[in-house]
C-alpha positions as CSV (number, residue, x, y, z in Angstrom):
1,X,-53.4,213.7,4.3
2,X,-52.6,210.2,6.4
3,X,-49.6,208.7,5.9
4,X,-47.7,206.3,7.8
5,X,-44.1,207.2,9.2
6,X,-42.4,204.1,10.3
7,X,-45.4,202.1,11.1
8,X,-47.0,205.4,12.9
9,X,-49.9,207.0,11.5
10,X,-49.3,211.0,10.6
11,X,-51.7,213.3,9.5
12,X,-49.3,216.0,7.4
13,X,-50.8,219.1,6.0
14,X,-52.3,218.3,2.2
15,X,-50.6,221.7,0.7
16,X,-46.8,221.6,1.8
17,X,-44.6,221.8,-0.9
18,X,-42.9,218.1,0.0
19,X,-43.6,215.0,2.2
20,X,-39.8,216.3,4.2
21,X,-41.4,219.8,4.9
22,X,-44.8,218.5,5.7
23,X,-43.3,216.3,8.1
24,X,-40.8,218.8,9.5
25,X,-43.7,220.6,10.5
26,X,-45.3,218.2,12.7
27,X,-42.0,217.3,14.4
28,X,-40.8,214.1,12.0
29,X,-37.1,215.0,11.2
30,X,-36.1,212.8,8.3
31,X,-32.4,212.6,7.1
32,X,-31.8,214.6,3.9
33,X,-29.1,216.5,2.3
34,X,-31.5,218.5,-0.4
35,X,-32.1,221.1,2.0
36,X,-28.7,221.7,3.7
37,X,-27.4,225.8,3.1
38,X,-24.1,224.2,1.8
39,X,-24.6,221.8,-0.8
40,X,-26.7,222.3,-4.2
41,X,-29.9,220.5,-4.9
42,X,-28.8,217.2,-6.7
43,X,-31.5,215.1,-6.1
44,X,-29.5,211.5,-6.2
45,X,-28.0,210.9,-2.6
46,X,-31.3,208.7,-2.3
47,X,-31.2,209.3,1.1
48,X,-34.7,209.7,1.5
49,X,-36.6,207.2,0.3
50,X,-40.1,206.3,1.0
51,X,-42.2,203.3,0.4
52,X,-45.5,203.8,-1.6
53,X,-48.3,201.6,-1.7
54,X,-48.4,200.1,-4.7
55,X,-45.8,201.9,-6.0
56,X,-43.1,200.5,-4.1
57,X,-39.9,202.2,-3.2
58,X,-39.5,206.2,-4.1
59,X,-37.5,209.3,-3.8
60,X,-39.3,211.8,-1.2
């Protein structure tokens, strides 16, 4: 799949489990507390938020 990473076209693998661990994979570290050993998964921090075309502004 392409998608664009600030302004920079990505191509990220079509069956990761999430746009953070698909572009963990190909070196694109994006700031997120979901996956960190010592907290729970919450889901609100809103810290990583992605812009969708058409859709506007999301959660990842």
């Amino acid at each position: 799949m392409k998608i664009y990473v600030n302004g920079k076209e990505t191509i990220i693998d079509d069956n990761a489990r999430n746009v953070l661990e698909a572009l963990k994979e190909v070196g694109i570290e994006i700031p997120n507390l979901c996956y960190l050993s010592e907290t729970s998964v919450y889901g609100a921090c809103r810290m990583c938020l992605v812009e969708v075309e058409g859709n506007g502004i999301v959660t990842s």
